[in-house]
Structures are given as structure tokens and as C-alpha cells.
C-alpha positions in Angstrom: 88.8 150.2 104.9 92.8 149.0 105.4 93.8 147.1 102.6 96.4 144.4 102.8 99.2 143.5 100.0 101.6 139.8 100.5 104.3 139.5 98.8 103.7 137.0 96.9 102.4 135.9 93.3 99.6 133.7 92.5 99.6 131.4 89.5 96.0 129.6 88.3 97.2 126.9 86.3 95.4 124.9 83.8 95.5 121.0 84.4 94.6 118.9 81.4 93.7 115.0 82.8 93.8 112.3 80.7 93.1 110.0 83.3 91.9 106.3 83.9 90.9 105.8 79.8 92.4 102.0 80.4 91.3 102.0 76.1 93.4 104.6 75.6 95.8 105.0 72.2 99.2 105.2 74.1 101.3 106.2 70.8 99.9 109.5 71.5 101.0 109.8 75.2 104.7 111.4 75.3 106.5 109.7 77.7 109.7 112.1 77.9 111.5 112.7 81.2 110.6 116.4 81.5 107.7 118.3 79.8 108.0 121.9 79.6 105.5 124.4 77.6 105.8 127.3 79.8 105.7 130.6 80.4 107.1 133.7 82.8 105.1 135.3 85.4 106.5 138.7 87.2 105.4 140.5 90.0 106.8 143.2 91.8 106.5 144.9 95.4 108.5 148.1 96.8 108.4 151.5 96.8 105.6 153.0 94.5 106.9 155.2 91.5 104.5 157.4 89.6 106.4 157.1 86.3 105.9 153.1 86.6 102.3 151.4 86.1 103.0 148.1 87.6 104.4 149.4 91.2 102.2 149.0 94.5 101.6 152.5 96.4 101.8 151.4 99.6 99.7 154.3 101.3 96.9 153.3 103.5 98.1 150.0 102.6 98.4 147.2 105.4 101.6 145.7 105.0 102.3 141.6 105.2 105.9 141.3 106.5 108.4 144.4 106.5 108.0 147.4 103.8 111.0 147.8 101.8 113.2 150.5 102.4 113.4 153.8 99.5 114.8 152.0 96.4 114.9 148.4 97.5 112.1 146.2 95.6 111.3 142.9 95.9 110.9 141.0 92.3 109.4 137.6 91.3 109.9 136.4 88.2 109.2 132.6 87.6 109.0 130.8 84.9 106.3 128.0 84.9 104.4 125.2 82.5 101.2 126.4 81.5 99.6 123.0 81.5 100.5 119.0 82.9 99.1 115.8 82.4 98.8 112.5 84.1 97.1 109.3 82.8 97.0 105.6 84.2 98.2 103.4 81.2 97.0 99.9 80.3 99.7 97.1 81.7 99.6 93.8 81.0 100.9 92.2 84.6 98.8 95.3 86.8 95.0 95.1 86.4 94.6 98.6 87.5 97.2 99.8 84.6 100.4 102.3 85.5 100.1 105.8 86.7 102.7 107.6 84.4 103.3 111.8 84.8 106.0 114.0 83.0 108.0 116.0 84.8 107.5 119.7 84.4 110.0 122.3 86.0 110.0 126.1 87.7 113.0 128.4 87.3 113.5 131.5 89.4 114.5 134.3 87.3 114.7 137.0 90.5 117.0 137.8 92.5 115.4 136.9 95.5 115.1 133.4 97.2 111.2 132.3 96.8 109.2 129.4 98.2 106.8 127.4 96.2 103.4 126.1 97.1 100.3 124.7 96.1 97.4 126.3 97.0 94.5 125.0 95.7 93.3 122.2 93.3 90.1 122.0 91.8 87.9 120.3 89.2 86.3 122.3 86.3 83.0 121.7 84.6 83.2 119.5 81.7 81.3 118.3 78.7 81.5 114.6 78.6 80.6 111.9 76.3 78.2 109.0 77.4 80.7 106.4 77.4 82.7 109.1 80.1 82.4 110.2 83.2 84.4 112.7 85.6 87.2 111.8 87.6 87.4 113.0 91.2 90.7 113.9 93.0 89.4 112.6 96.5 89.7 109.8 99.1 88.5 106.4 97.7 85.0 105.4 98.5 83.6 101.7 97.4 80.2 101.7 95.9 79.2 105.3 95.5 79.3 105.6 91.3 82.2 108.1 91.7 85.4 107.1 89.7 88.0 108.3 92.6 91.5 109.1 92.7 93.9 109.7 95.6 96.4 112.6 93.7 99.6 113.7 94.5 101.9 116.2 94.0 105.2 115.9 94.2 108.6 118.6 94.7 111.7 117.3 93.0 114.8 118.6 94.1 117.2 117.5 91.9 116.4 117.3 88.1 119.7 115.0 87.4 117.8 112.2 89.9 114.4 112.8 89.7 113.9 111.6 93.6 110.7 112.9 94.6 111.6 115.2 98.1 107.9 116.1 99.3 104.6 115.0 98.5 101.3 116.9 98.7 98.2 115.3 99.1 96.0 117.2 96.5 92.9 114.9 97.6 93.0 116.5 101.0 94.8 119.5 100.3 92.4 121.9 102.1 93.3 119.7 105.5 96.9 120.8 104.9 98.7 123.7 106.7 100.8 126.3 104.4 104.1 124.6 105.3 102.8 121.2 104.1 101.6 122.5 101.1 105.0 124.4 100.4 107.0 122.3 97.7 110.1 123.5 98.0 112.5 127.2 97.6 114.4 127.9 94.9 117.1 130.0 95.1 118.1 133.1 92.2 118.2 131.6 88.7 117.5 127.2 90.3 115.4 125.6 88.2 113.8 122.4 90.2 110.8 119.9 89.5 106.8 118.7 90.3 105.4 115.9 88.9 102.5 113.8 89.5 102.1 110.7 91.5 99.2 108.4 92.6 99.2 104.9 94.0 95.6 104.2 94.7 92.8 104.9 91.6 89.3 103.3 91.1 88.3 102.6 87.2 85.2 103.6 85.8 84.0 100.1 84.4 84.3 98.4 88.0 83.0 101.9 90.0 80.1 103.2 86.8 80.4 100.6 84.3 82.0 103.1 81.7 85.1 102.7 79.9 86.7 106.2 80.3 87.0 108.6 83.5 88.3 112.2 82.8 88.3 115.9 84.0 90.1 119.0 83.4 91.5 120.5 86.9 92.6 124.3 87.9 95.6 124.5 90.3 97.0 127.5 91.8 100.5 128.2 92.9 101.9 130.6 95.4 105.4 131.7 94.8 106.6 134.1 98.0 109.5 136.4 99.0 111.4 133.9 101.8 112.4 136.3 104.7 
């Protein structure tokens, strides 16, 4: 049996939602610009070294893309947040409330240029309360007792602006191809941004007459080599 190794590195990532509680106590929500608790992730492909645990052994091994020649290897190191938020906040003039998500950022500590993407999105189990119920990242359906949300997210280029460059529809994300769920690169040592962003949402009193919607989501990443 041929085996296969990418050069790549996936990241599961831990999404904590706070979302649609139109009661909630805002004083708690921090509403700074960027929101960073991260950590680094490394991986490694080249030429296999006995004395080293952590290289590939590429023998027998089907290889995605070129193998690298005697002594070259191919690093990722990226450093990432290890959990984001989004909530809809109560406002006065919008019925519905605002949608309101930090900004979190990626930094490429390699060497090498490396694309980022999003490659999957899904919603964990949950214990809720009575008075809660779960909140689904999918297209909005009227009248079914689902508390729906359409989800985005977004690449930002530039930190200094905060201009949102591509959106990635995470409530139809497995309709998307791999470039349209690629965020952006990031060149050796760039640091760039993803955020959340949502303009359509259903709330749980008018949809399941309850007063809170929330769930707690998985994402993974893809960070790859660019060639």
C-alpha cells in the first residue's frame, strides 16, 4: 500500500461562540481591535535523518509536489490563536442587534512562502441550558425551529486598515473549491489577519421562542508550502 505525504500542516482550531444571546452582559465582551492568545505550530518535510525524530522518511512514500533535493527541507512554522469569538450585540436603532468579531492574526515564522486556508468548520456537541438552544452556521430557513446563521470568514491583508480582502462562506464551505477557501499567503516572517463577519442571523425568540442561541465550533486550517 503507497502512502502519500502533502506538504502541508493542518491546524483544528477551537471556536468558542457566544452568539445571538440578545440578553447578554456586554461589559464582559472585549471589544479590542485585535485579539491574540496564540500559539506556534511546526512542521517539517525533506530528507529523512535517523538522528532526528520529527523528519518524514520518504521511502515507499508517494510524494505530493516535488521531493526536496539532499539537505533542502521545507519548514512551517506559524503562529496562530488558539481560540475566536463572535457574538451579535444588543443595539438600540437595529432590531436584530450588531454582529461584532475581534480580529485575530497568523504570522509565518518559516522561511518559506505559505498559503492559508480554511478547511473545514463544524459544530460540536454541547450541553445547553433550557432557556438555550444551538446555533447553526447554515443558509437561513423560515419556520423550521433552527436558530440559523449565514457565517463568514474573512482574510485581512493589511493589519494597519483592517479592509477585509476575501470572504469565505463557512455556511457552504463544503460547496467551495480549495482556491476559494484559500485566505491569503504570507510571505517569511508577515503577519496578516481573519476575523468574522455575518450580515444575515435569525434569533432564537422569533425562530424557538428562547432567549439565547449558542454553540461551540471546530475549524481546521491548512497552511501549505506555495510552489
Amino acid at each position: 500500500m503507497r502512502k502519500k505525504i502533502l506538504i502541508l500542516l493542518i491546524f483544528a482550531l477551537s471556536i468558542n461562540k457566544y452568539s445571538l444571546d440578545i440578553f447578554a452582559d456586554t461589559s464582559k465582551v472585549k471589544t479590542s481591535t485585535i485579539k491574540n492568545d496564540s500559539t506556534i505550530l511546526d512542521g517539517e518535510i525533506g530528507e529523512w535523518d535517523p538522528e532526528l525524530d520529527d523528519n518524514p522518511d520518504f521511502d515507499g512514500f508517494e510524494i505530493e509536489g516535488n521531493k526536496p533535493e539532499d539537505g533542502d527541507y521545507y519548514t512551517i512554522s506559524v503562529t496562530v490563536p488558539v481560540n475566536m469569538e463572535f457574538y451579535v450585540l444588543p443595539n438600540t436603532r437595529l432590531p436584530d442587534g450588531s454582529f461584532y468579531s475581534p480580529m485575530y492574526t497568523i504570522k509565518n515564522n518559516g522561511s518559506k512562502n505559505i498559503s492559508v486556508s480554511i478547511d473545514s468548520f463544524e459544530r460540536d456537541g454541547e450541553t445547553l441550558d433550557s432557556d438555550t438552544v444551538p446555533l447553526y452556521i447554515e443558509s437561513l430557513t423560515a419556520n423550521d425551529n433552527k436558530t440559523q446563521m449565514e457565517l463568514k470568514l474573512c482574510g485581512v491583508e493589511d493589519l494597519s486598515t483592517t479592509q477585509v480582502n476575501k470572504k469565505v462562506d463557512l455556511w457552504r464551505l463544503g460547496e467551495l473549491t480549495q482556491e476559494e477557501k484559500k485566505l491569503y499567503s504570507l510571505s517569511a516572517n508577515e503577519t496578516k489577519g481573519i476575523k468574522f463577519h455575518s450580515e444575515r442571523w435569525e434569533l432564537p425568540e422569533r425562530e424557538c421562542n428562547k432567549n439565547k442561541a449558542m454553540s461551540n465550533f471546530t475549524a481546521s486550517f491548512i497552511f501549505s508550502i506555495n510552489r
